[in-house]
C-alpha positions in Angstrom: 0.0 0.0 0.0 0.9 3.7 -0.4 3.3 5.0 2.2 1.8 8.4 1.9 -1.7 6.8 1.9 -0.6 4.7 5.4 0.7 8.1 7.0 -2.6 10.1 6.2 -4.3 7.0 7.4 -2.8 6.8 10.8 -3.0 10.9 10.8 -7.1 10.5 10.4 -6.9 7.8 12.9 -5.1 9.8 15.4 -7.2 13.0 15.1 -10.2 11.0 15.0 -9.3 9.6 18.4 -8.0 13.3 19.7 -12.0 14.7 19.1 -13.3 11.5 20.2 -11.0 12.4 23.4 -12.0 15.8 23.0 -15.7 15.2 23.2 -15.9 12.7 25.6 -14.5 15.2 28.2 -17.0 17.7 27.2 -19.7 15.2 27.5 -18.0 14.6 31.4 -20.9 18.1 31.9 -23.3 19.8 30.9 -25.8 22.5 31.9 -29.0 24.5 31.2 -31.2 27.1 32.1 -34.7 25.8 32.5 -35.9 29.4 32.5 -35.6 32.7 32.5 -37.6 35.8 34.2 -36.7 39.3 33.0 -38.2 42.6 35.0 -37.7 45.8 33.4 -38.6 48.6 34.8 -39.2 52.2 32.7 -38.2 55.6 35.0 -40.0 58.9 34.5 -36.0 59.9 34.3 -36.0 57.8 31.4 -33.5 55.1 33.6 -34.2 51.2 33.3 -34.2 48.9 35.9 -33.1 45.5 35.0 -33.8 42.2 37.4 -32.7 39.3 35.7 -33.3 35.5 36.9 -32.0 32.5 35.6 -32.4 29.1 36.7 -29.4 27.3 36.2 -29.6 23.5 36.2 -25.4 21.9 36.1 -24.6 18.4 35.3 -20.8 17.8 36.6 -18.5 19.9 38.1 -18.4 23.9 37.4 -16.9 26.6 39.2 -19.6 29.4 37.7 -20.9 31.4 34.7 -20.7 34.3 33.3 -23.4 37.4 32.1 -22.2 40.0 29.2 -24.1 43.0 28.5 -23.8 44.9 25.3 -23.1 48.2 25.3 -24.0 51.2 22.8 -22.1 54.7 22.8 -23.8 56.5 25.4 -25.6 52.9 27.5 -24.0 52.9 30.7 -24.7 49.7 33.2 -24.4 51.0 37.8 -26.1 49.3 40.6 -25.1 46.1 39.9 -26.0 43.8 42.7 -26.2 39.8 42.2 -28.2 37.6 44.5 -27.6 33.5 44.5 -29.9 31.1 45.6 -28.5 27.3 45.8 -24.8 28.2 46.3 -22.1 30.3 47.9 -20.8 32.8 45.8 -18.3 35.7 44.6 -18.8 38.0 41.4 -16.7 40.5 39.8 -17.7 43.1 37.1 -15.1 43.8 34.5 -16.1 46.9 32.2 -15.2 47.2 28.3 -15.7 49.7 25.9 -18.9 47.9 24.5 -19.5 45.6 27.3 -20.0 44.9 30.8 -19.2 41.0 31.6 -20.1 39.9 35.2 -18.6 36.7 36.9 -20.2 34.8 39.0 -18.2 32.3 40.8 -20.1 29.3 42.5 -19.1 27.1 45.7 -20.3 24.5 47.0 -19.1 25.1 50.8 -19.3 28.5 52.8 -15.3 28.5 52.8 -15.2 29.0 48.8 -12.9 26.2 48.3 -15.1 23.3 46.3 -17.0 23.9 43.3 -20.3 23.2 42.8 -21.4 19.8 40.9 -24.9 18.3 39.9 -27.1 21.2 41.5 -29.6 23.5 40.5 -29.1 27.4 41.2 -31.2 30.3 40.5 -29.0 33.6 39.5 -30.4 37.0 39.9 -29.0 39.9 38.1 -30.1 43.7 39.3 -28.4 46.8 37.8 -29.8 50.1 35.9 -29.2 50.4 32.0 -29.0 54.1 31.8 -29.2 55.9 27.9 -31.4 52.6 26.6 -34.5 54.8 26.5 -35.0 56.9 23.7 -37.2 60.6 23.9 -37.9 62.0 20.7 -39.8 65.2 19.9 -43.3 63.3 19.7 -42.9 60.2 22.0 -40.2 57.9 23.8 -39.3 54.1 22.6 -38.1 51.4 24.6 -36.3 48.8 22.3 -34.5 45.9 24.1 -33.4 42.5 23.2 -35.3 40.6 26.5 -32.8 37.1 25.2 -29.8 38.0 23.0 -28.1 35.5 20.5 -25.0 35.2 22.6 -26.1 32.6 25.2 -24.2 29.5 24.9 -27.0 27.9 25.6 -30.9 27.7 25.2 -34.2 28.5 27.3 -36.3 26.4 27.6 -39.2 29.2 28.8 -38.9 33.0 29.3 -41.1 35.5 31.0 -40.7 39.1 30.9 -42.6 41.7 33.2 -42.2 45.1 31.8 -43.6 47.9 33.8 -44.6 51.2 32.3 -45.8 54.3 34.2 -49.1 53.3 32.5 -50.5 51.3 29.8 -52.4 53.8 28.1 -51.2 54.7 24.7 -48.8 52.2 24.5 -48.3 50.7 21.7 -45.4 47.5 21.4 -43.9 44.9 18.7 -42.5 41.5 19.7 -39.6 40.7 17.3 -38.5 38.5 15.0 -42.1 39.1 13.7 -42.7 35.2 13.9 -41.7 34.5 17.1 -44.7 32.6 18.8 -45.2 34.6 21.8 -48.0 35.5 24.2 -48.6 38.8 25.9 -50.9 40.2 28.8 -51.9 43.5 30.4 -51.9 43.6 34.5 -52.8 47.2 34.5 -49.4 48.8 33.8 -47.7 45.5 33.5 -47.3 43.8 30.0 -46.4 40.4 30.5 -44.4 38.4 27.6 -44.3 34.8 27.8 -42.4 32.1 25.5 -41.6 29.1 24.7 -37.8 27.9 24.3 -35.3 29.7 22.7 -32.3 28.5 21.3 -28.9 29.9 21.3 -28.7 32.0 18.4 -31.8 33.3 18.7 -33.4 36.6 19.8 -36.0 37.8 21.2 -37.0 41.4 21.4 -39.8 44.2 22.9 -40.2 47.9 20.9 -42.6 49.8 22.6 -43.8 53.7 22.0 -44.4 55.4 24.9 -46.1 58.9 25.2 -44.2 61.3 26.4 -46.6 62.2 29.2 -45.5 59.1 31.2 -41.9 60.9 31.4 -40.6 64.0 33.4 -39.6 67.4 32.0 -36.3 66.5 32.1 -34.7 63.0 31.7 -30.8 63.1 32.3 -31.1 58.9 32.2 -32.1 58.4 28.5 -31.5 59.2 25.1 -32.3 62.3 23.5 -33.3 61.9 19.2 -34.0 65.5 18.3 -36.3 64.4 15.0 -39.9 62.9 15.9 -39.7 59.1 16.2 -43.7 58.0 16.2 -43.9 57.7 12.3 -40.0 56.6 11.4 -40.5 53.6 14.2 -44.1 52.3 12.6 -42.2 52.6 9.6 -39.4 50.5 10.2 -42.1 47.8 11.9 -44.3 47.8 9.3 -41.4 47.4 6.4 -40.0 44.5 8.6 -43.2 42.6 8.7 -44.0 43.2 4.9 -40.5 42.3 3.8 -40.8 38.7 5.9 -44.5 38.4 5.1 -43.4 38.7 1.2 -40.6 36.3 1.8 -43.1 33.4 3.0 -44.7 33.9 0.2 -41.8 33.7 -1.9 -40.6 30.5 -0.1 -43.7 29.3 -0.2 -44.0 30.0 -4.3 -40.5 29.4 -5.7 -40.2 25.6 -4.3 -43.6 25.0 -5.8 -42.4 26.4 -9.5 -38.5 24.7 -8.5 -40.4 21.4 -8.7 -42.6 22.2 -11.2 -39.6 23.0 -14.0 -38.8 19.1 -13.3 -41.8 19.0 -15.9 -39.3 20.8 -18.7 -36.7 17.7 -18.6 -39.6 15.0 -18.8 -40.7 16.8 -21.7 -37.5 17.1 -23.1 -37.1 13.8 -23.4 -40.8 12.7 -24.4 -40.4 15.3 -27.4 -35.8 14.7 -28.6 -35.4 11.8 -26.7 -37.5 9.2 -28.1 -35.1 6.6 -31.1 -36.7 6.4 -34.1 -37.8 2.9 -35.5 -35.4 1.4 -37.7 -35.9 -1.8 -40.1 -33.2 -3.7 -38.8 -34.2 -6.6 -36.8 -30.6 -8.7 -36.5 -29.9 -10.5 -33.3 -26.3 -10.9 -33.6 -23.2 -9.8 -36.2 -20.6 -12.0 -36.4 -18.2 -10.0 -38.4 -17.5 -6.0 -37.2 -20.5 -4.3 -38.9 -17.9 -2.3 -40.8 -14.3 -1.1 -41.3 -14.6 1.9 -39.0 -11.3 2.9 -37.0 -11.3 1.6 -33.5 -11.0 4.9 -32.1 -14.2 5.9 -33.6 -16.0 3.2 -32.9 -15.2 3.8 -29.5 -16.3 7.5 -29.4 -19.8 6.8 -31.7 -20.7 3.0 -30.1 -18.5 2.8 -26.8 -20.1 2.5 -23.7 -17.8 4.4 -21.2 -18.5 7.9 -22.0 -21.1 10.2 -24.3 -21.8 9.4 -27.9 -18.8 11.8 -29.6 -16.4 11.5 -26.9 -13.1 8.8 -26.9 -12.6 7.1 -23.5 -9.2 5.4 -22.4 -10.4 2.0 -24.5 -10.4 4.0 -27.6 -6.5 4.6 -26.8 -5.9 1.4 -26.1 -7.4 0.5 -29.3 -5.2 2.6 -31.0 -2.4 1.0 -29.9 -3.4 -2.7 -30.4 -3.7 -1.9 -33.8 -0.3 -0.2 -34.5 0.6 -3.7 -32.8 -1.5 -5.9 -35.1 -0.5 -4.0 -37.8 3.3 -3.7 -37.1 4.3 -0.4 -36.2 4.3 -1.2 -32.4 6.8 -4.1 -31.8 5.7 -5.8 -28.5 9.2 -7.0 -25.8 9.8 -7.8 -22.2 8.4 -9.4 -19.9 5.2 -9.8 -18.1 6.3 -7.1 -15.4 7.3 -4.7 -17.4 6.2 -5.1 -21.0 8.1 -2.9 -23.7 7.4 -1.4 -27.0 9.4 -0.4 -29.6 8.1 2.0 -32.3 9.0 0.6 -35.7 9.6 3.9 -37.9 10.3 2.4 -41.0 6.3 1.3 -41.1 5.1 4.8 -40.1 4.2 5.7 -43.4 1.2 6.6 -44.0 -0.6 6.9 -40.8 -3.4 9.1 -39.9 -2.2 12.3 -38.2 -4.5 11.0 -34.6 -2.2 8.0 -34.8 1.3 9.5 -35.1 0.1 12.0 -32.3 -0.6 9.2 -30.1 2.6 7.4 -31.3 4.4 11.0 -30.3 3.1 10.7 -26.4 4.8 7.3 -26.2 7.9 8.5 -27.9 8.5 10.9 -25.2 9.1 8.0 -22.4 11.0 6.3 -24.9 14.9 5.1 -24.2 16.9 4.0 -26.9 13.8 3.7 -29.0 12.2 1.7 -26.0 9.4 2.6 -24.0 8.9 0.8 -20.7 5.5 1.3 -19.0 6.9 0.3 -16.0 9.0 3.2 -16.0 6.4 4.9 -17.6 4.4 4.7 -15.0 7.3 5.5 -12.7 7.9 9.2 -14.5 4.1 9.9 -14.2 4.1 9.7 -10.4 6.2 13.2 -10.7 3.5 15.5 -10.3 4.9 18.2 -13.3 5.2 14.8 -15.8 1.6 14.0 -14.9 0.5 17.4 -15.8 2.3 17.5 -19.1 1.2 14.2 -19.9 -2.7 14.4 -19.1 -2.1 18.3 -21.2 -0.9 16.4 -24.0 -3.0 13.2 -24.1 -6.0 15.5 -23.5 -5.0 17.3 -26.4 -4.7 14.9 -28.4 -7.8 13.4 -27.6 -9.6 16.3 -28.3 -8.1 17.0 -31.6 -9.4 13.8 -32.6 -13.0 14.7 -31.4 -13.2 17.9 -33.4 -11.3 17.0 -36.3 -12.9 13.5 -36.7 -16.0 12.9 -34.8 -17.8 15.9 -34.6 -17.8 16.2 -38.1 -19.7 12.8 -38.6 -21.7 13.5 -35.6 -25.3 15.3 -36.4 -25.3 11.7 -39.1 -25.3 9.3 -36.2 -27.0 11.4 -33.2 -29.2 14.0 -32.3 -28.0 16.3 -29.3 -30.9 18.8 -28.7 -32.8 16.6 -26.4 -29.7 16.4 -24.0 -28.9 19.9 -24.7 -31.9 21.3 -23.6 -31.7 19.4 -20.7 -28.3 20.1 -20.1 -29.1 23.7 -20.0 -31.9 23.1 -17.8 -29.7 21.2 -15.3 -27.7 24.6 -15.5 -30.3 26.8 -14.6 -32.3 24.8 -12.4 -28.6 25.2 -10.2 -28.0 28.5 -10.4 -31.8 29.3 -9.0 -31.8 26.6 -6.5 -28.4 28.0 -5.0 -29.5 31.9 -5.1 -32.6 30.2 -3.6 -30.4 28.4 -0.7 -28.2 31.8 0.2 -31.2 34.2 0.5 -33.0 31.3 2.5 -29.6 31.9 4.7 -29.5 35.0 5.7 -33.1 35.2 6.4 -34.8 35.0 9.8 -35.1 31.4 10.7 -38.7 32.0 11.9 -39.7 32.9 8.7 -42.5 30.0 7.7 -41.6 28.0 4.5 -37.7 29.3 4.7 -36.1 25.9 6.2 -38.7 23.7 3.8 -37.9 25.9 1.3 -33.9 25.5 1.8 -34.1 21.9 1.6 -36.4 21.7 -1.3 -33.4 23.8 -3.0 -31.0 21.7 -2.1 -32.6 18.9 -3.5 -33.4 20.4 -7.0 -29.7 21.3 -6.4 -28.8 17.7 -6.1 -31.4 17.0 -9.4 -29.4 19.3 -11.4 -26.5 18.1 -10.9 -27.3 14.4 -11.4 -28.9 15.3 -14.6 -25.6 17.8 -15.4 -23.7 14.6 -15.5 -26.0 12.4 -17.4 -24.6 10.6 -20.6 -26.1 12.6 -23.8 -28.0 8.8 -24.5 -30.6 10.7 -22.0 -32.5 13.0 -23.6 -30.5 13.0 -26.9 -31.5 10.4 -29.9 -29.4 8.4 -32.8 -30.7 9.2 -36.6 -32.1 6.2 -38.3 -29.0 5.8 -39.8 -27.3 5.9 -36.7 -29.8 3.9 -34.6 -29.1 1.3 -37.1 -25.3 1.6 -37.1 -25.2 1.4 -33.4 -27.9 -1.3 -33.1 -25.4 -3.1 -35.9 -22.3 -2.7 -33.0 -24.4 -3.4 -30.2 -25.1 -6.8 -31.6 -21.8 -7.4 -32.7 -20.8 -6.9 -29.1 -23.6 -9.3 -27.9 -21.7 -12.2 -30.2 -18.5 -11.0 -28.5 -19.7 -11.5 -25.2 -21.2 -14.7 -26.6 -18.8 -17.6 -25.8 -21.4 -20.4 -27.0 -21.8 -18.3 -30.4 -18.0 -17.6 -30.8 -17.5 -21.2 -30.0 -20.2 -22.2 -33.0 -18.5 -19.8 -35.1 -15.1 -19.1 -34.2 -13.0 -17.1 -36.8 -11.0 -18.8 -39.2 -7.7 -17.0 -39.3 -5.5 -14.9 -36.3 -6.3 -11.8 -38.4 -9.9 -12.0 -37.7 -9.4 -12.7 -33.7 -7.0 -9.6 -34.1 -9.7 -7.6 -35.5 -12.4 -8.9 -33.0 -10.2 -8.5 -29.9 -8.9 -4.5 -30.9 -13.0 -3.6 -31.4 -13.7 -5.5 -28.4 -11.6 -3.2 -26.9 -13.1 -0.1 -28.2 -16.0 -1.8 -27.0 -15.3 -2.4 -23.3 -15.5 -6.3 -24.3 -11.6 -7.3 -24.7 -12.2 -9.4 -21.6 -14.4 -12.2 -23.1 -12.5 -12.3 -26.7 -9.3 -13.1 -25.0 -10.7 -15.9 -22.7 -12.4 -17.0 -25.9 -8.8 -17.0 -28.3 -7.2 -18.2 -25.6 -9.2 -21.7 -25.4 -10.7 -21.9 -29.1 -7.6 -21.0 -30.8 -4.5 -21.2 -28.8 -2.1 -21.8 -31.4 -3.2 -18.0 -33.1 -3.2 -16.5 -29.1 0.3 -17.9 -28.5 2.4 -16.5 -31.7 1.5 -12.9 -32.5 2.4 -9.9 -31.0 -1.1 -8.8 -29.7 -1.0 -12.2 -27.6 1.7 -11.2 -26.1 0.3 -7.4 -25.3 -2.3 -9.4 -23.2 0.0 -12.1 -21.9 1.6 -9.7 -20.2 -1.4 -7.8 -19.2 -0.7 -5.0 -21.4 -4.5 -3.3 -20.8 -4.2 -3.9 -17.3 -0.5 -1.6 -17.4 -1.4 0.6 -19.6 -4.5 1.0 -17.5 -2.4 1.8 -14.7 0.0 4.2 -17.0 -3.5 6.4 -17.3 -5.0 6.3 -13.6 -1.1 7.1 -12.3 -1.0 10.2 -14.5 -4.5 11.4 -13.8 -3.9 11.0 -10.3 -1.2 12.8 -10.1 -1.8 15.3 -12.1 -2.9 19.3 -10.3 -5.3 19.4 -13.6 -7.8 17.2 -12.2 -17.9 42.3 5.5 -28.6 58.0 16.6 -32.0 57.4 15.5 -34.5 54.9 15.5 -32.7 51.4 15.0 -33.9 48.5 12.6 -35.2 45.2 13.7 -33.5 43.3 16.2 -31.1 46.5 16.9 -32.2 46.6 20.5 -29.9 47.3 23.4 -29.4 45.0 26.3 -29.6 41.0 24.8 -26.1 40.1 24.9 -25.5 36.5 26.0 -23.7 34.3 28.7 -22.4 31.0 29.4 -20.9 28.7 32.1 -17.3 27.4 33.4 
């Protein structure tokens, strides 16, 4: 086996086993907060008071957790008191330029010297979030983020309480717009409850608030000189129309993604269908024609699209320079040797002295090894040159050729059509897929209508790579031709038939075993030469090409180059722009 493939191998192993290591120590704990109750309190100074409480349920051993507060210019956090219920405890408050983080370190024992393992403990935060409330000329605004998407963890049930100086004239959002929430008045307390929320996910109150509830002068909040009533309904009422139009969209577009599958069907209904042909032959025992190998290969192989040579048509090629003497065939069978015969070069077409050339250039002393060969192409810059050239050549052959003969054997609109179908049907499917992405996960349809995407994606791609036999068509005259190969093929394949009619002379097992090649069949005429006519299998040059497993090396000559080869981003805020929210975790 590989060295390189052994050392990658034991590398995989080995960092396998470090994250297996890795996680099993992380799965040593765990914790959660069962819930979450949030009191906010609105000053006539246009102060908030924030009580927070978290239930904390640990699994294993911690030593605490942690609360961080966001910060805008101008939000200041004071009075910050922490209460603990089901531990002993320490905190310390460490102030940023955008952030407040507090610490709160839990013990098991009054001392402060064990940590605390497999308890439950309730955490309450109390401080005053000054410049969070906003007066404008016409009203104030509240607009804070009651869960932020920084929590490590989820919720599995929040309450807020937010009290107001009164309820009248308030008027509130509860954002993201789809968030399934509930909400009560208790005279001038609005109550929000929810379900759980995951980490990543936010949940936020906007609320106007007349003026009236506030004093003449409020040095706690922040002053907007512009009037805020009519920008703020604004911003609310484009939010909910932009994601309302987007569940419609998510809802329409996966609808009409699957519809469009109709376009390939009919496709293929209308270009696809062969047309009938007179021939009714079973089997042809004689090559329906004198074709070149290579183009049978590319019109009739089975390996690849009709029009297009595979590595059997190359291998063709070279059998029948050997069969017809310009490839001499030496060495042994492990490492098998040809020598290029120069003086019977004459005359060749210009595909065949281009293949002759890429042999020529591992050639020694007018030798070519394909065991060394094979050794040069492991160099990554050979590889490349060779797959360059070969490719090429290959090519060349194609359009100079095939394509020329093409539109007389097969009919490519079918395919085409679909093939630009496949191409489009991508494209739309992925732009689908990144807007679904960056759009509010609570948006109805979005996820269903990601993963409908990403299946059309997976649709297109399948039918991207389809062989042109799907949705493309052969001419009469080409149905017939390749019906004509594909039942010479059949009698190949056929040992009972070869056997009833076996060729009479090595030249015809020559020509059957180079076509069966182009064919994909080489297989079952060599097991067939070799017991119905050993005598022609033992004495000719093309005997000993396969003797020595000259398909299977040259094989390998091709898969060694092509593996080895490179070629192979202060007014009223938007949506979700509350203050407070931030996040927390545990450690």
């Amino acid at each position: 086996m590989n060295k390189r493939i052994i050392g990658l191998s034991i590398i995989a192993i080995l960092l396998l086993s470090s994250i297996s290591v890795i996680s099993a120590a992380d799965e040593d704990r765990s914790y959660s907060i069962e819930k979450g109750d949030i009191i906010l309190t609105v000053g006539s100074l246009g102060d908030l008071y924030v009580s927070e409480f978290y239930q904390y349920k640990f699994d294993g051993e911690f030593n605490g957790v942690y609360r961080d507060i966001p910060l805008k210019p101008g939000e200041s956090i004071s009075n910050i008191n922490i209460t603990v219920d089901g531990a002993y405890f320490t905190y310390k408050v460490l102030n940023f330029n955008e952030s407040t983080t507090i610490r709160v370190y839990l013990y098991s024992d009054e001392a402060h010297t064990q940590p605390i393992k497999d308890t439950t403990v309730t955490i309450n935060y109390n401080y005053i979030h000054d410049g969070v409330v906003k007066i404008y000329n016409d009203v104030g605004e509240l607009q804070y983020k009651l869960w932020g998407e920084e929590w490590d963890v989820d919720v599995d049930s929040l309450t807020a309480m937010v009290q107001f100086n009164s309820s009248e004239g308030i008027e509130y959002w509860i954002n993201p717009y789809f968030l399934k929430s509930s909400e009560t008045w208790d005279g001038s307390i609005l109550t929000i409850n929810t379900g759980k929320l995951e980490s990543g996910e936010y949940l936020e109150l906007r609320s106007i608030i007349p003026l009236n509830q506030f004093a003449n002068e409020t040095p706690y909040a922040k002053i907007v000189h512009e009037n805020g009533y009519e920008t703020i309904h604004k911003i609310q009422d484009d939010y909910e129309n932009s994601i309302k139009f987007n569940e419609t969209l998510y809802t329409i577009i996966p609808i009409l993604l699957l519809l469009s599958l109709i376009i390939p069907l009919r496709s293929y209904l209308k270009h696809g269908r062969e047309p009938k042909i007179d021939y009714i032959g079973e089997y042809e025992r004689e090559p329906p024609s004198d074709l070149p190998p290579l183009f049978v290969n590319a019109m009739f192989g089975k390996d690849d699209d009709v029009g297009y040579c595979s590595d059997k048509g190359f291998q063709a090629v070279i059998m029948d320079l050997i069969d017809r003497g310009i490839i001499e065939i030496n060495g042994s069978e492990d490492n098998l040797i040809f020598k290029i015969k120069y003086e019977n070069v004459e005359g060749l077409e210009e595909y065949e002295i281009k293949f002759l050339a890429i042999l020529e250039r591992y050639a020694e002393e007018g030798e070519v090894s394909l065991k060394e060969m094979t050794k040069k192409l492991k160099n990554r810059t050979e590889a490349d040159i060779f797959e360059e050239i070969y490719k090429d050549t290959v090519k060349s052959y194609e359009k100079e050729y095939v394509k020329p003969e093409l539109e007389k054997y097969f009919d490519n609109e079918g395919h085409d059509q679909i093939t630009m179908y496949a191409l489009i049907l991508i494209v739309a499917s992925i732009i689908v897929i990144i807007i679904a992405m960056f759009s509010s996960p609570q948006v109805p349809m979005t996820v269903m209508a990601r993963m409908i995407a990403l299946g059309t994606v997976a649709i297109g791609v399948i039918l991207l790579t389809l062989n042109n036999r799907y949705g493309g068509k052969w001419t009469k005259y080409g149905r017939e031709e390749s019906k004509k190969w594909e039942n010479f093929s059949k009698f190949l394949k056929d040992f009972s038939l070869i056997k009833e009619h076996p060729p009479q002379s090595v030249v015809i097992w020559n020509k059957y075993l180079i076509y069966a090649t182009a064919l994909g069949d080489a297989k079952a005429v060599e097991k067939a030469m070799k017991e119905l006519s050993p005598e022609n299998y033992q004495y000719n040059d093309l005997y000993r090409y396969n003797h020595y497993h000259g398909g299977r090396a040259f094989s390998t000559v091709m898969s060694t180059a092509s593996s080895h080869s490179t070629s192979g981003s202060d007014g009223a805020g938007g949506v979700g722009g509350g203050s407070g929210g931030g996040g927390g975790g545990a450690f």
